[in-house]
C-alpha positions in Angstrom: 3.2 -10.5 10.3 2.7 -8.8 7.0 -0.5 -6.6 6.6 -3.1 -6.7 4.0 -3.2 -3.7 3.6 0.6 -3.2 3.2 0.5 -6.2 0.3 -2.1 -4.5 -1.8 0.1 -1.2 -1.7 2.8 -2.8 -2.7 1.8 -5.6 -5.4 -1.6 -6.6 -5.6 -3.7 -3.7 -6.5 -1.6 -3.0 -9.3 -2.5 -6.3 -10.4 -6.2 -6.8 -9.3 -8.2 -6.2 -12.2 -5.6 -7.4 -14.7 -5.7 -10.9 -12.4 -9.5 -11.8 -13.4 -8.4 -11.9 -17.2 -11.9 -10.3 -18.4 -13.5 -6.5 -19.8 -13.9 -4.5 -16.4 -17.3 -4.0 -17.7 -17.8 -7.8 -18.3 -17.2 -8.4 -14.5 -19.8 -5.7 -13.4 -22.2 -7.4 -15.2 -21.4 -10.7 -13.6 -21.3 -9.4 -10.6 -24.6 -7.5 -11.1 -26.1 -11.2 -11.8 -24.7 -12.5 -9.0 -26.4 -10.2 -6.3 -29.5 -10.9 -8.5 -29.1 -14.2 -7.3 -28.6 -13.7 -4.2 -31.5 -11.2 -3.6 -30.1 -8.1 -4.3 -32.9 -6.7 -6.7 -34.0 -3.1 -5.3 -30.5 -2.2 -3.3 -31.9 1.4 -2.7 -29.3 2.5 -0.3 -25.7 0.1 -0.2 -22.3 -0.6 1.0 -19.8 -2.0 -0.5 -17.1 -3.4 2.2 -13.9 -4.0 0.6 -14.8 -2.7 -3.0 -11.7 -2.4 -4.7 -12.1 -1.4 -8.0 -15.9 -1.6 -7.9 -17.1 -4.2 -9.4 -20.1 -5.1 -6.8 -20.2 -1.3 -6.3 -21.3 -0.9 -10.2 -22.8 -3.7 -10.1 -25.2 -2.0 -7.7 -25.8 1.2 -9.3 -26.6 -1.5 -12.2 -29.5 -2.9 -10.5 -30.8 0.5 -9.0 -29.5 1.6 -5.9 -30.2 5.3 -5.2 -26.6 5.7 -3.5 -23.2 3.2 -3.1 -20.8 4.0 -0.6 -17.9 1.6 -1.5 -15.0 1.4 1.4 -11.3 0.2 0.7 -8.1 0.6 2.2 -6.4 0.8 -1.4 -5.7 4.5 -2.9 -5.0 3.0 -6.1 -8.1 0.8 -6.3 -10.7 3.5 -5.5 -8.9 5.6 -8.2 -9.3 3.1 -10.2 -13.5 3.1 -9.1 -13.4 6.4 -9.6 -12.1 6.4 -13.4 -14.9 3.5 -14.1 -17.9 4.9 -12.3 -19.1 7.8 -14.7 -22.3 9.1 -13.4 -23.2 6.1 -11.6 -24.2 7.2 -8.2 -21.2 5.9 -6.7 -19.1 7.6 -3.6 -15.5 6.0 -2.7 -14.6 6.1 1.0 -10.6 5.4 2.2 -10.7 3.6 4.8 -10.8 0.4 7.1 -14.1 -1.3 5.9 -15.2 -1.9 9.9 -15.5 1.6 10.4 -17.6 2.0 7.5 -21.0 3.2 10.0 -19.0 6.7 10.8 -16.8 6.4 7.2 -19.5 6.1 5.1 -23.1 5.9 5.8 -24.5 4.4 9.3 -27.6 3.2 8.0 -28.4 1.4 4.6 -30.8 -1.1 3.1 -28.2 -3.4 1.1 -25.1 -4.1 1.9 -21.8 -6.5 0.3 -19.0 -7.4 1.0 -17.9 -10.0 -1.6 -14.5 -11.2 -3.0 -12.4 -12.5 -0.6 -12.9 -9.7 1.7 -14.2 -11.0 5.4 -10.9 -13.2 5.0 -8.7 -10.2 5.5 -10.1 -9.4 8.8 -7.1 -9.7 11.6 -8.9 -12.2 13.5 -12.8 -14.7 14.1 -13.8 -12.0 16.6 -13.7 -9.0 14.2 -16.0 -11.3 11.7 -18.2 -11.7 14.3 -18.4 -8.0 15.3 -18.2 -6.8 11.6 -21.9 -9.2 11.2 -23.4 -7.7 14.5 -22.7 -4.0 12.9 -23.8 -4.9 9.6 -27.2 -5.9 10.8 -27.4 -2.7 13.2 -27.2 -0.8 9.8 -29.7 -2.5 8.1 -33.9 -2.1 8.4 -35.8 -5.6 9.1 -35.9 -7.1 5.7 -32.7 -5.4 5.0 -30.0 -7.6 2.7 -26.8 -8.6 3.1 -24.9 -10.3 0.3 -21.5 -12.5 1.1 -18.6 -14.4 0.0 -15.4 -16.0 1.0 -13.5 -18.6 0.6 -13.3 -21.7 3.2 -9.6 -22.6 3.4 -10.3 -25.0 5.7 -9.0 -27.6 3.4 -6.2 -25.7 1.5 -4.6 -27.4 -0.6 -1.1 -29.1 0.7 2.0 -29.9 -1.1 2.4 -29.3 -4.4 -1.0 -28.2 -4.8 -0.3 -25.4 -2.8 1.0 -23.5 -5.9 -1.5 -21.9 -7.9 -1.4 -20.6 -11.2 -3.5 -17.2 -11.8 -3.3 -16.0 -14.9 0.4 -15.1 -17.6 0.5 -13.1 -20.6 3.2 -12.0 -23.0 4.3 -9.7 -20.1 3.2 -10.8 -16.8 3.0 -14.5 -14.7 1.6 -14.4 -12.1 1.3 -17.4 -9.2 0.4 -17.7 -5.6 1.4 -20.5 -2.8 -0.1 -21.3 0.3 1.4 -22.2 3.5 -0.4 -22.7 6.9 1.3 -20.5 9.6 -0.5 -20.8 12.6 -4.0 -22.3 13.4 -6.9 -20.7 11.8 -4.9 -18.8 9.1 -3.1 -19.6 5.9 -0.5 -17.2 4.3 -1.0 -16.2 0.6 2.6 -15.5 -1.0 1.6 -13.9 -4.3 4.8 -14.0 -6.8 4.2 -11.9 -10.0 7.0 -12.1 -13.1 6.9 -8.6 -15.4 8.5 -8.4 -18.5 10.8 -4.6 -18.4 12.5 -5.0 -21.9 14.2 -8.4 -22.4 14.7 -9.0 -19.3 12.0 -10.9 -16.5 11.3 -9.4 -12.9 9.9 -11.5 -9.9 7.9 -9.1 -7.7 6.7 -11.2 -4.8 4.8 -10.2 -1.2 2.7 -12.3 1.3 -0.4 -11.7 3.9 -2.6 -13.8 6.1 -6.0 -14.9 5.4 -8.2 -16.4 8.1 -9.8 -19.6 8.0 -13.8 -19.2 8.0 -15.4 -22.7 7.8 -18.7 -22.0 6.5 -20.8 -23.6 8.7 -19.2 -21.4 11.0 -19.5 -18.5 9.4 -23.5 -19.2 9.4 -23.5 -19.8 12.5 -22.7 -16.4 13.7 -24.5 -14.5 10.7 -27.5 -16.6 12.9 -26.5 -15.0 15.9 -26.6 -11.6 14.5 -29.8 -11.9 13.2 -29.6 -12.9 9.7 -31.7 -15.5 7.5 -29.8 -17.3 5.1 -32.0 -17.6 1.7 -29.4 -18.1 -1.3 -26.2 -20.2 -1.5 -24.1 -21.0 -3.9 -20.4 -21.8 -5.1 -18.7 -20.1 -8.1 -14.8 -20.4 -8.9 -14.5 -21.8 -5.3 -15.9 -18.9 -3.6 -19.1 -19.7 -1.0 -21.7 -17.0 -1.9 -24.4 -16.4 0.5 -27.4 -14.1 0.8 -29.1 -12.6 3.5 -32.1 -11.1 4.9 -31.9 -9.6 8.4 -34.5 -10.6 11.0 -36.4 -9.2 13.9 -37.1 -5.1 14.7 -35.8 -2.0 13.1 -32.6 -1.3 14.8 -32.6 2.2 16.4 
C-alpha cells in the first residue's frame, strides 16, 4: 500500500501551501484564531504534530508560546517553515510525529496536531497510543488542540471526485475510493502547465476512518476533557484539557 510519507515526497508537499489558495500569512492568522477558540490562549511550551509548513506552528508563536517544536516527516515542508518563521521561536524536527517525546521535547504545556494529520496514522491503535502519549507530556490543565476529518460517510460515486483548487498553470483534483474497511484511499491527480503543453502528475495514500464519537471516546480514556467543538470546511475541530495528576 502506498505510504504517506512517500506521497508527500513525491506530489503533495510541492503542492500544500499552493492547495489552500490564500497569503501564507493569511492562514497563520486563521489558524492562530482557531486555537483561540479552542483554548489555546497562553501555549507556553508546544508541539506541533504533523506541522507542515507551519501554519499552527506560527500560529503559536502568534499567541505567545515561549518555544514550538513542530515535527514532520516532509524535508520540503519544514524548509519551507523554516523560510517563514523569522525569529519566531520556532524549532523544526524530521521526523515520525509519534516519536515526537525523544524527537522533540518530552514534556510540554500545549500541544496540536491539526489538519488532517491523526488520519495519516497506519492504523486505530496508533491513534489510541499517540492520545495516551500526548497526555503523558502534558501537566494537569495541559491543552490539547485537534482536527480530522470523519470519512465515515465519504462521499460515493460521482461525488467521490473533488475539485481543489486550478489556476492558469495548475488543476488540481482528488478521488476517493474505499479499499478496505476503516480506510479510504485519497488519489490526488495534479495537471501543470510546462510550456504549451499540460502534465498529469498523480499519487495516492490511505487515510483511516476516525468516527468522531469514537475518536472522543478514547481522548476520554486518555484522560482528556473535551471543552470546544466545532466544524470548519468539513474538518471536526476539538479542544482539550487533560485531567487528573501531573504525569511523572
Amino acid at each position: 500500500m502506498p505510504q504517506v510519507q512517500d506521497h508527500y515526497e513525491q506530489l503533495l508537499a510541492e503542492h500544500y501551501t499552493w492547495m489552500f489558495g490564500v497569503p501564507f500569512a493569511d492562514k497563520v492568522a486563521e489558524q492562530a484564531e482557531l486555537l483561540r477558540r479552542a483554548g489555546v490562549g497562553a501555549p507556553g511550551v508546544a508541539i506541533d504534530l504533523g506541522c507542515g509548513p507551519g501554519f499552527q506552528s506560527l500560529a503559536l508563536a502568534r499567541l505567545g508560546a515561549s518555544r514550538v517544536h513542530a515535527v514532520d516527516t516532509s524535508r520540503r515542508l519544514l524548509d519551507e517553515l523554516e523560510r517563514e518563521k523569522a525569529d519566531a521561536p520556532v524549532t523544526t524536527h524530521l521526523g515520525d510525529l509519534r516519536d515526537f517525546r525523544t524527537l522533540a521535547a518530552p514534556r510540554a504545556d500545549t500541544v496540536v496536531c491539526m489538519g488532517d494529520t491523526l488520519t495519516h496514522l497506519p492504523d486505530r491503535a496508533a491513534v489510541a497510543t499517540l492520545f495516551t502519549d500526548i497526555a503523558a507530556a502534558l501537566p494537569r490543565g495541559g491543552r490539547l488542540a485537534l482536527s480530522f476529518r470523519d470519512l465515515s460517510a465519504a462521499p460515493a460515486g460521482l461525488d467521490r471526485f473533488i475539485p481543489l483548487r486550478a489556476d492558469a498553470d495548475r488543476i488540481m483534483t482528488c478521488f476517493l475510493e474505499r479499499t478496505a474497511p476503516g480506510v479510504v484511499m485519497v488519489h490526488d491527480l495534479v495537471h501543470v502547465r510546462d510550456g504549451g503543453a499540460w502534465t498529469l502528475r498523480k499519487s495516492a495514500y490511505p487515510k483511516l476512518v476516525l468516527p468522531v464519537a469514537e475518536i472522543e471516546a478514547e481522548l476520554r480514556a486518555a484522560g482528556f476533557v473535551r471543552d470546544f467543538a466545532e466544524t470548519v470546511r468539513g474538518l471536526t475541530v476539538l479542544g482539550l484539557r487533560r485531567e487528573g495528576t501531573d504525569p511523572a
